[in-house]
C-alpha positions as CSV (number, residue, x, y, z in Angstrom):
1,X,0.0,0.0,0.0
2,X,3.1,2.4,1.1
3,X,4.3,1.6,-2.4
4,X,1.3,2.5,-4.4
5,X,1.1,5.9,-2.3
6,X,4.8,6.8,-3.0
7,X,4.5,5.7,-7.1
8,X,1.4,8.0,-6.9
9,X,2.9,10.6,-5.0
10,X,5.9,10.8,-8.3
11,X,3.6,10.7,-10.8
12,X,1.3,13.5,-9.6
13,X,5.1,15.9,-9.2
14,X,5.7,14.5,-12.2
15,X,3.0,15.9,-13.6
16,X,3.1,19.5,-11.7
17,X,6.7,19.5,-13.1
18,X,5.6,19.3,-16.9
19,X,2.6,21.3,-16.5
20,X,5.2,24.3,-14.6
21,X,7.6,23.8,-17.4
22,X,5.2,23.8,-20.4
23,X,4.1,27.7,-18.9
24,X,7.8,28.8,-18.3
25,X,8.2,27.9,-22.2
26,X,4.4,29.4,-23.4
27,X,5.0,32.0,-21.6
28,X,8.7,33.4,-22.2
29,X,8.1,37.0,-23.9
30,X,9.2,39.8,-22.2
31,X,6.7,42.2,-20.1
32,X,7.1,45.7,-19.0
33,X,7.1,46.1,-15.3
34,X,6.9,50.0,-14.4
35,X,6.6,51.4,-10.9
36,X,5.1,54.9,-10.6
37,X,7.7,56.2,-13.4
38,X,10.8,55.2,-11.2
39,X,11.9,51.8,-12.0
40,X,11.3,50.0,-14.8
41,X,12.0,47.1,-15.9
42,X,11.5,44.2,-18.6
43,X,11.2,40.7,-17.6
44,X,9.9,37.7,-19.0
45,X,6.1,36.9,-17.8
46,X,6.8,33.8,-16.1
47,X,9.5,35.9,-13.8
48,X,6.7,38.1,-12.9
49,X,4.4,35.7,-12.5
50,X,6.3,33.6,-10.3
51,X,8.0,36.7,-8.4
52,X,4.1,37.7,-7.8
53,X,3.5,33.9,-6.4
54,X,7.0,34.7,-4.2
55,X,5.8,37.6,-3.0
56,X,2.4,36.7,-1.9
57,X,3.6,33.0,-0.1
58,X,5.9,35.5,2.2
59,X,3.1,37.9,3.0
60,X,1.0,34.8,3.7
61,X,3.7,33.5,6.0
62,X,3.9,36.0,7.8
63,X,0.5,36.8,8.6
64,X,0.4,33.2,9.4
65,X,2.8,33.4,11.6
66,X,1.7,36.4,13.7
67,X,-1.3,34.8,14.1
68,X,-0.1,31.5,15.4
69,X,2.0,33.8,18.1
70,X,-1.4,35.7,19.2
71,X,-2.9,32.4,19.6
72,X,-0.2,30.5,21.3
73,X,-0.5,33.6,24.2
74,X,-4.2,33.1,24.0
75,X,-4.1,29.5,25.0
76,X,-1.1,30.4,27.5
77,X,-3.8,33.0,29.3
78,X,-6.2,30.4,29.0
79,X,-4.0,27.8,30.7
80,X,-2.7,30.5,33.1
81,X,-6.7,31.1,33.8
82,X,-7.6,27.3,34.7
83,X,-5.0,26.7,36.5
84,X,-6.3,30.0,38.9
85,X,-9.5,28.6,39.3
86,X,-8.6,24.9,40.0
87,X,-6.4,26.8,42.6
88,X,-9.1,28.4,44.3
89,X,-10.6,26.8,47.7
90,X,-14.4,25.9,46.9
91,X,-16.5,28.7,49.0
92,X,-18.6,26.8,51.8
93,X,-22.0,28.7,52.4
């Protein structure tokens, strides 16, 4: 079964491979990238594109990983607040 999963696993980045390389060569002619008149420059599309793709994973990880901080102190606070009130003597009326 591990064996089956693997060959499959090969095939299918085999796959992403050829479909990745067939865009870098459809799409090889050079763009013009301008930025408000200062830079300028000309690239080939699939530099953009793939720059773009760069671009937006690092933004994305980043978010991500602010968010996993502001959660991890959540669930410290949270522990922090159980273990105060498993600490506290039960109130006899």
């Amino acid at each position: 079964m591990y064996r089956i999963a693997n060959i499959l696993k090969w095939v299918f980045w085999f796959a992403v491979f050829i479909l990745v390389l067939v865009l870098i060569l459809n799409n090889s002619q050079p763009v013009q990238f301008n930025f408000y008149g200062i830079y300028s420059w000309s690239l080939p599309l699939i530099l953009m594109v793939f720059g773009a793709l760069v671009i937006g994973i690092i933004i994305g990880l980043i978010y991500g990983f602010g968010r996993s901080l502001e959660l991890k102190l959540r669930v410290r606070l949270l522990k922090k607040d159980l273990e105060d009130l498993k600490n506290q003597t039960p109130q006899s009326e």
